[in-house]
C-alpha positions in Angstrom: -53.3 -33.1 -51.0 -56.1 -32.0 -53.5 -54.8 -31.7 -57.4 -56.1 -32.8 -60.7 -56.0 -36.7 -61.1 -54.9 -36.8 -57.8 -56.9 -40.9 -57.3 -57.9 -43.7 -59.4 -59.9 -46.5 -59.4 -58.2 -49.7 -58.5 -59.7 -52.0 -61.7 -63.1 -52.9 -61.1 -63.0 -53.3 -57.0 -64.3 -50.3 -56.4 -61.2 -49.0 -54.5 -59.7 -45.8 -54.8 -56.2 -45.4 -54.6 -54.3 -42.2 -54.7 -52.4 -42.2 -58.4 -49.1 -42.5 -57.3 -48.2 -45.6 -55.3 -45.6 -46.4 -53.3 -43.5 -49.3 -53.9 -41.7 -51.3 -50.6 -39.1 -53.3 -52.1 -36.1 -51.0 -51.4 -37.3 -50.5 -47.7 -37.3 -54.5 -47.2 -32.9 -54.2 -47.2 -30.4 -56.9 -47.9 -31.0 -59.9 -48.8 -29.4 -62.6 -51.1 -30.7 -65.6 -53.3 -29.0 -69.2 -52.4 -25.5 -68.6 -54.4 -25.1 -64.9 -52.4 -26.7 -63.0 -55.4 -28.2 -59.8 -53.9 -32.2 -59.4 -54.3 -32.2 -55.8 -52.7 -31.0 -52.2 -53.0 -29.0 -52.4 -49.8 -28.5 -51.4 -46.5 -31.5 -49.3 -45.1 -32.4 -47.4 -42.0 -35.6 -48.8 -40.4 -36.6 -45.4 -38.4 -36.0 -43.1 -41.8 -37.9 -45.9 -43.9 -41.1 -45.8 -41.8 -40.4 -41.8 -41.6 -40.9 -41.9 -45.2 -43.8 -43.9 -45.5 -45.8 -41.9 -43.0 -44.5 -38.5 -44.9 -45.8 -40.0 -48.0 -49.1 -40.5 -46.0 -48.9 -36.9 -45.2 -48.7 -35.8 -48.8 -51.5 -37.6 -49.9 -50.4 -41.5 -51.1 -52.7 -44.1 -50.0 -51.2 -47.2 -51.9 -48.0 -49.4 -50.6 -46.8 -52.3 -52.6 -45.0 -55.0 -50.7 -44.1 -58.6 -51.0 -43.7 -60.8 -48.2 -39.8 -62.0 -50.0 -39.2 -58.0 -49.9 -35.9 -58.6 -47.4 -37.6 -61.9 -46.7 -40.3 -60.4 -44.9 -39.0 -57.1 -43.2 -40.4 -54.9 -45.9 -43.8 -56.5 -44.7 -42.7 -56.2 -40.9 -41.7 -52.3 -41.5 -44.5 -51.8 -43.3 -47.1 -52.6 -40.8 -45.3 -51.0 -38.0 -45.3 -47.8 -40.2 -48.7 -47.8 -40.8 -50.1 -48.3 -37.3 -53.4 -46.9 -36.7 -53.4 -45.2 -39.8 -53.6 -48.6 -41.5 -57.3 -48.1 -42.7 -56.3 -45.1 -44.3 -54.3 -47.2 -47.0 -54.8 -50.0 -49.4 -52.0 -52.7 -49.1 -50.7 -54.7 -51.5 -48.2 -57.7 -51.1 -47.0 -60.6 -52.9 -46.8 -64.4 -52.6 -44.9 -67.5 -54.3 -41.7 -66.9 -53.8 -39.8 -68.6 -50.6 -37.3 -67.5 -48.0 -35.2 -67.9 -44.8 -36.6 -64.7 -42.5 -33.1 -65.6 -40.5 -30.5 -65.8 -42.9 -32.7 -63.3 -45.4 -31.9 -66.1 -48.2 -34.2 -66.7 -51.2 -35.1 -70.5 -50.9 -37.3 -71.5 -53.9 -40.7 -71.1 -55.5 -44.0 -72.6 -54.6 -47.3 -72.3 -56.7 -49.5 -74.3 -54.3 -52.9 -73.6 -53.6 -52.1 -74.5 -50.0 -48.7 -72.2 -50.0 -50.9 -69.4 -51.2 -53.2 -69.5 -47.8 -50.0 -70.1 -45.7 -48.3 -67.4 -47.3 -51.5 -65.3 -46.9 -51.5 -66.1 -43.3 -48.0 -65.1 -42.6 -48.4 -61.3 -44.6 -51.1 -60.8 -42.4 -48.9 -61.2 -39.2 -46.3 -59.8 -40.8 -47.9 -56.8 -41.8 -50.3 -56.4 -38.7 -53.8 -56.4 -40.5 -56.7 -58.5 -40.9 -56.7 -58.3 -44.4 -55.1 -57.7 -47.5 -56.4 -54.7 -50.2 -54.5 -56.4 -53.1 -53.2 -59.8 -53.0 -51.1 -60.8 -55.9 -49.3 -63.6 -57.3 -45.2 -63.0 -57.7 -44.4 -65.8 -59.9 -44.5 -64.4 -63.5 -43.8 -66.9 -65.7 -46.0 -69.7 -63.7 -48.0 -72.3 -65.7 -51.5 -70.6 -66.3 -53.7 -74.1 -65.2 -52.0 -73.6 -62.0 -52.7 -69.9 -61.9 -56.6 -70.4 -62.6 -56.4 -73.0 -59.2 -54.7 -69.8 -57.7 -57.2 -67.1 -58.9 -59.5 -70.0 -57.6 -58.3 -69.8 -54.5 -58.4 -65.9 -54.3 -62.1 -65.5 -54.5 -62.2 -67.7 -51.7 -60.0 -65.6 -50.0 -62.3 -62.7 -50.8 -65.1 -64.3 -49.7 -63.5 -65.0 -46.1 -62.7 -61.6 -45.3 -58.7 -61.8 -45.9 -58.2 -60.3 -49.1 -60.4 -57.6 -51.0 -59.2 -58.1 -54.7 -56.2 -59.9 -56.5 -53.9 -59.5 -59.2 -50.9 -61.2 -61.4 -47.5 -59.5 -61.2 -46.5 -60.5 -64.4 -45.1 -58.8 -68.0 -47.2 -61.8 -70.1 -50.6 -60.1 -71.1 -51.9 -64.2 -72.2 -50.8 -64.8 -68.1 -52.8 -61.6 -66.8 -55.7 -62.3 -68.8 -56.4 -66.0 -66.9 -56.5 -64.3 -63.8 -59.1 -61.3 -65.0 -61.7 -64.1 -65.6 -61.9 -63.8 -61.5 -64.8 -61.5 -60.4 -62.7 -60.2 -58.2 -59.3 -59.9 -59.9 -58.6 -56.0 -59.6 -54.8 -55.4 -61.4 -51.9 -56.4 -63.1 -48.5 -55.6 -62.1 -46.4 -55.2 -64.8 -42.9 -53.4 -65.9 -43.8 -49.8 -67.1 -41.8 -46.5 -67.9 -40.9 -44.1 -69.9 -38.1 -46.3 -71.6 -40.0 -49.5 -71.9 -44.0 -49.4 -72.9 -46.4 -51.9 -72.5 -49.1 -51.8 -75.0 -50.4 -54.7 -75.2 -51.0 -55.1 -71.6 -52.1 -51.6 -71.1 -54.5 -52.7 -74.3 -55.4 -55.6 -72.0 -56.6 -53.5 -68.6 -58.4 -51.2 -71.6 -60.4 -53.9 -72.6 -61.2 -56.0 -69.2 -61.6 -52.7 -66.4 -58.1 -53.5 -64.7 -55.8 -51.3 -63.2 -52.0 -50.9 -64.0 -49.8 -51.6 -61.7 -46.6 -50.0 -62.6 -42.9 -51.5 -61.3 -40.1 -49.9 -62.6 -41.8 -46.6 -62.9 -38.1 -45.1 -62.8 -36.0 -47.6 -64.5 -34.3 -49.2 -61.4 -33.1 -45.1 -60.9 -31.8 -44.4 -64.2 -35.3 -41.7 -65.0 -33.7 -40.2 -61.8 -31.3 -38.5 -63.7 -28.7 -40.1 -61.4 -25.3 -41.8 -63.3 -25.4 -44.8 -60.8 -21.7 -45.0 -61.3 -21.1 -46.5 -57.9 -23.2 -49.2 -56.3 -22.8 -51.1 -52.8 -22.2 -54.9 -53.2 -25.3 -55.5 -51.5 -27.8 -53.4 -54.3 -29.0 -56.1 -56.9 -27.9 -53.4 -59.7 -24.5 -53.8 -58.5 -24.4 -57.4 -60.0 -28.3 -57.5 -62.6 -30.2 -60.8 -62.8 -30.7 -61.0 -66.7 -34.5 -59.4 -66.7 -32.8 -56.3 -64.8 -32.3 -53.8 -68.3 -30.6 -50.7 -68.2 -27.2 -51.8 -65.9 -24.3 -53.7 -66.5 -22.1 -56.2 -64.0 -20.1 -54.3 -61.4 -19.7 -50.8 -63.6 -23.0 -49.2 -63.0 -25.8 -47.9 -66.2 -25.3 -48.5 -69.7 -23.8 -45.8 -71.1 -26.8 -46.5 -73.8 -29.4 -45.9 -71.9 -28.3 -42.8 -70.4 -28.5 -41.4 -73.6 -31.5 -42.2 -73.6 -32.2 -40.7 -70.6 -30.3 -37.6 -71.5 -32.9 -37.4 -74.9 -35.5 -37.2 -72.9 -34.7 -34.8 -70.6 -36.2 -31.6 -71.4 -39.3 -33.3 -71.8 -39.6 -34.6 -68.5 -38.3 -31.7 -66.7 -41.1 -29.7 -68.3 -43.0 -27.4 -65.9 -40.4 -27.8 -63.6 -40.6 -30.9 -62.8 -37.5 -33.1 -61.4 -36.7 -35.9 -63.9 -38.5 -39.0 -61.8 -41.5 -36.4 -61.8 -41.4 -36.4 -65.1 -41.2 -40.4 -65.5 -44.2 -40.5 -63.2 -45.9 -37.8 -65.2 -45.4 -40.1 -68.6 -46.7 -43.0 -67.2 -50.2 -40.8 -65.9 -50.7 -39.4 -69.4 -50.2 -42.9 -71.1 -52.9 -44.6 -69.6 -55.8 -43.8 -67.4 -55.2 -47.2 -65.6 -51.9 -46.7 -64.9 -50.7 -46.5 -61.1 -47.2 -46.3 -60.8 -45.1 -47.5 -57.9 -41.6 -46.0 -57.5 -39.4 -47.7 -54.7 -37.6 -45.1 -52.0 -35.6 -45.4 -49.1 -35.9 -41.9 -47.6 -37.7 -39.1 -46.5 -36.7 -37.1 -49.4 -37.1 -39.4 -51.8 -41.1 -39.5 -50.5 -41.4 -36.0 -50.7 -39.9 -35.9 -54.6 -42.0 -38.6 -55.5 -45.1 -37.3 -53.9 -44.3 -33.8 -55.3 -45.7 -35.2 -58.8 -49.0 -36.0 -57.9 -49.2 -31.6 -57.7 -48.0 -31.6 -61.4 -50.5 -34.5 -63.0 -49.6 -36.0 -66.1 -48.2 -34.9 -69.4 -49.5 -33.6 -72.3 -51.0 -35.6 -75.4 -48.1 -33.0 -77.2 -45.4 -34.1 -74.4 -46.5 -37.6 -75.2 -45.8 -37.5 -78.9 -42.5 -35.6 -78.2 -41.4 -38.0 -75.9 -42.4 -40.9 -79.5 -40.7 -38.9 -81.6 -37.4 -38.6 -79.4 -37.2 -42.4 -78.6 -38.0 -43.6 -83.0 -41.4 -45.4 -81.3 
C-alpha cells in the first residue's frame, strides 16, 4: 500500500518500518499469573489469528510486536508460523524478563539476568522460527537501571553476533529509557501512548536522542474503539485490571468516565471518515514523527480496520489542537 507517511524510521538503526505496527499480545490467548489472574484477552482462534497477520502483510504493515510471555510463548509460536517465508519481509520485535510455564500458560516470576537475557534470546528465536531478532527489548519496566546498563551491555553483544539488530526498553520512565539509549545500538522505547494519555516527556526524550516510539495502548485497551466493553469473558485481563490497567473497572466493564471521554472526542477522530481506532491511530501519527503505534487484534477484520488508517495519515496540527481543547490539556 503506497500513501503519505506510509513508513518510518525505526530510531537510529536504519530500519524502516511501516507506521502502523502490529501488536501480538491478544493473538498469544489465555493465560494466567500464579493466583489465576488473567494476563490475556481471551480465547483466540489460531488459523483466524495467523489469517490476520498475513492480511495485515497484504495491506502494507511490516512491524509485529511480540513477547515471548505473550500466552507464555504461543504469541511467539503463532507468530513465526504466520510469517513463514515472508519473514524477511518484516521486522520482529519481542520481549524478555518476564518468566513462565509454556504448559500450564502460568506467569512464574521475573528475571533481570544477563544470562536469562541470552537464554530468553535463544528460546524467541526457536520460538518464533528466525535467526534473529529486528528489535529486542527489555519487558521489565520498573527494573533497577545498573542492572539495565549490564542488559543494554549485553545487547550490543547480541548485535554484534548476529542475533539481534537493535534494542529497546519497554518502559513509561523516560530516566529508565534514557540508560538504555547510551547503547549505539539501542533503536526505541516502548511506552503507553494514546489519545487519552500523552507522553511528553518521553516523546521529548526520542526528540532529543533519534529514538523511535513505540506505542502500546495505541487504543486504550479498546475503549478509542468506540466499543462499551460492557461484557467481558473471565479469561480477558480487562475483565478483572491489574492496577496499571486505566480506563476499566473489576468485573463491570469501562469507566463510565472515560467513555465520556471517549464520546468528547468523537467527531474529531471520525473526521474524514475515519472509524474511531483510525482516528486514535491518526492522533498518535500527527503527535510525533517518531511515533509507531501498535494496536493488538485478534481477527481478520480487525487487521483490515487497523490497516485501513495507514490510507488516511495523520491528523491535522488543527485536529490536534481540537482534540487539547476538548480534553482541558
Amino acid at each position: 500500500m503506497e500513501s503519505i507517511n506510509s513508513t518510518r524510521p525505526l530510531g537510529r538503526s536504519g530500519i524502516t518500518v511501516s507506521a502502523l505496527g502490529f501488536g501480538c499480545w491478544a493473538i498469544g490467548g489465555e493465560w494466567w499469573d500464579a493466583d489465576g489472574q488473567p494476563l490475556g484477552w481471551g480465547a483466540v482462534d489460531d488459523d483466524e489469528s495467523v489469517r490476520a497477520v498475513r492480511r495485515a502483510l497484504d495491506l502494507g504493515v511490516t512491524f509485529f510486536d511480540t513477547a515471548d510471555c505473550y500466552g507464555a510463548g504461543h504469541s511467539e509460536r503463532i507468530l513465526g508460523r504466520a510469517l513463514g517465508k515472508r519473514r524477511h519481509d518484516v521486522v520482529v520485535a519481542t520481549k524478555w524478563g518476564n518468566l513462565f510455564d509454556e504448559d500450564s500458560r502460568t506467569a512464574t516470576g521475573q528475571d533481570a539476568s544477563v544470562e536469562h537475557a541470552r537464554a530468553a534470546l535463544t528460546a524467541s528465536l526457536a520460538r518464533l522460527g528466525t535467526d534473529h531478532v529486528d528489535l529486542y527489548q527489555f519487558h521489565l519496566s520498573d527494573a533497577d537501571p545498573v542492572r539495565a546498563a549490564e542488559l543494554r551491555d549485553a545487547c550490543e553483544e547480541f548485535v554484534s553476533e548476529g542475533l539481534i539488530r537493535a534494542y529497546a526498553w519497554s518502559t513509561d520512565d523516560p530516566a529508565r529509557a534514557a540508560v538504555f539509549a547510551e547503547g549505539a545500538h539501542c533503536a526505541a522505547v516502548q511506552h503507553a501512548l494514546n489519545v487519552l494519555q500523552d507522553a511528553p516527556a518521553m516523546l521529548a526524550l526520542c526528540e532529543a536522542e533519534g529514538l523511535a516510539s513505540v506505542n502500546r495502548s495505541p487504543l486504550a485497551m479498546g475503549l478509542l474503539t468506540g466499543k462499551r466493553h460492557e461484557r467481558l469473558e473471565g479469561g480477558d485481563i480487562r475483565s478483572r485490571p491489574p492496577a496499571w490497567l486505566k480506563g476499566f473497572r473489576d468485573g463491570s466493564g469501562a469507566d463510565p468516565a472515560w467513555l465520556a471521554r471517549v464520546d468528547a472526542l468523537r467527531d474529531i477522530l471520525t473526521s474524514d471518515g475515519r472509524t474511531p481506532a483510525q482516528g486514535a491511530l491518526a492522533w498518535i501519527w500527527a503527535r510525533s514523527p517518531h511515533t509507531v503505534p501498535i494496536p493488538g487484534f485478534r481477527s481478520v477484520a480487525q487487521a483490515e480496520q487497523n490497516a485501513g488508517a495507514l490510507e488516511k495519515g495523520p491528523l491535522t496540527a488543527a485536529q490536534l489542537a481540537d482534540v487539547d481543547r476538548v480534553l482541558e490539556r
